[in-house]
N, C-alpha and C positions, 0 to 999 in steps of 0.2 A: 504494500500500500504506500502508494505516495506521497509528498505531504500536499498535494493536490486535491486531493482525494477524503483529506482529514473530514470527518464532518459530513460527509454526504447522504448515508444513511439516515442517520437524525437527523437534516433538512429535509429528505425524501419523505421520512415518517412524519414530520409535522406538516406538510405539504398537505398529505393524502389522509392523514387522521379525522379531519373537520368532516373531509368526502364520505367516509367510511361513517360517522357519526350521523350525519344527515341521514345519507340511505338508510340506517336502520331506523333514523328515526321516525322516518316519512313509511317506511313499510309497517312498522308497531300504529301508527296512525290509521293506515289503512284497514291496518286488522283490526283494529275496535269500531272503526265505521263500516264494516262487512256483518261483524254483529251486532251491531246499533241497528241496520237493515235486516238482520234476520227476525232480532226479536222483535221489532216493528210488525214486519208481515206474518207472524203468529200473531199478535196482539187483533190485526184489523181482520184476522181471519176467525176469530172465534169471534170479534166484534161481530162479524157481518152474519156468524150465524146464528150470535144473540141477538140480531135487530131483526133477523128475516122470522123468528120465534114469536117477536112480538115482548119480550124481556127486556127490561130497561136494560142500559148499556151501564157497563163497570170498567170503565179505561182508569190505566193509570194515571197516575198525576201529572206526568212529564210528555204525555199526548194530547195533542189538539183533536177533537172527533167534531167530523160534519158526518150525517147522516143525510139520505136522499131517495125518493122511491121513486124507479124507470120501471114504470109498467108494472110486472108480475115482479120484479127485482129489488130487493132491499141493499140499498149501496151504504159501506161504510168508509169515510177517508180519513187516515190517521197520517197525521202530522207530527214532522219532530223538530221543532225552532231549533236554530244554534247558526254557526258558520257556514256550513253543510247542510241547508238547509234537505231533511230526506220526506216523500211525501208514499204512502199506498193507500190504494183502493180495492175494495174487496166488495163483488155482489151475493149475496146468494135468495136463493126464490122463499117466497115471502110464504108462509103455509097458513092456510085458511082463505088465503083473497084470491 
């Protein structure tokens, strides 16, 4: 090794550490907005087969619910405010009407 060369490693490693830090951190991001969206669309999915029932709805506290009725269809859309704004929609048929 050189004395050219002294030092390059540790500039090379503080260079690419921030990069390395980012990427994982933006992919741990990702994965709790993947289940932010899962548990959303179970939430609107048992919503919409409590509304098409006819059973007051039971959302949690940290969902927006609009309800909506298309025809024979009972619609439920749960919302989740933040940065990321995440939105779903769930129909299902309305029993008795």
């Amino acid at each position: 090794m050189s004395a050219n060369d002294r030092g390059a490693v540790t500039a090379e490693f503080m260079v690419a550490m921030p990069a390395v830090i980012l990427v994982v951190a933006l992919l741990g991001s990702l994965f709790q907005l993947g289940l932010a969206r899962i548990s959303m669309e179970q939430e609107a999915s048992g919503l919409s087969r409590q509304f098409g029932y006819g059973i007051a709805l039971q959302a949690s506290g940290r969902y927006v619910v609009e309800t909506s009725v298309r025809g024979h269809l009972g619609c439920v859309q749960v919302s989740l405010r933040g940065p990321i704004p995440l939105v779903s929609e769930q129909c299902a048929i309305r029993s008795g009407n």
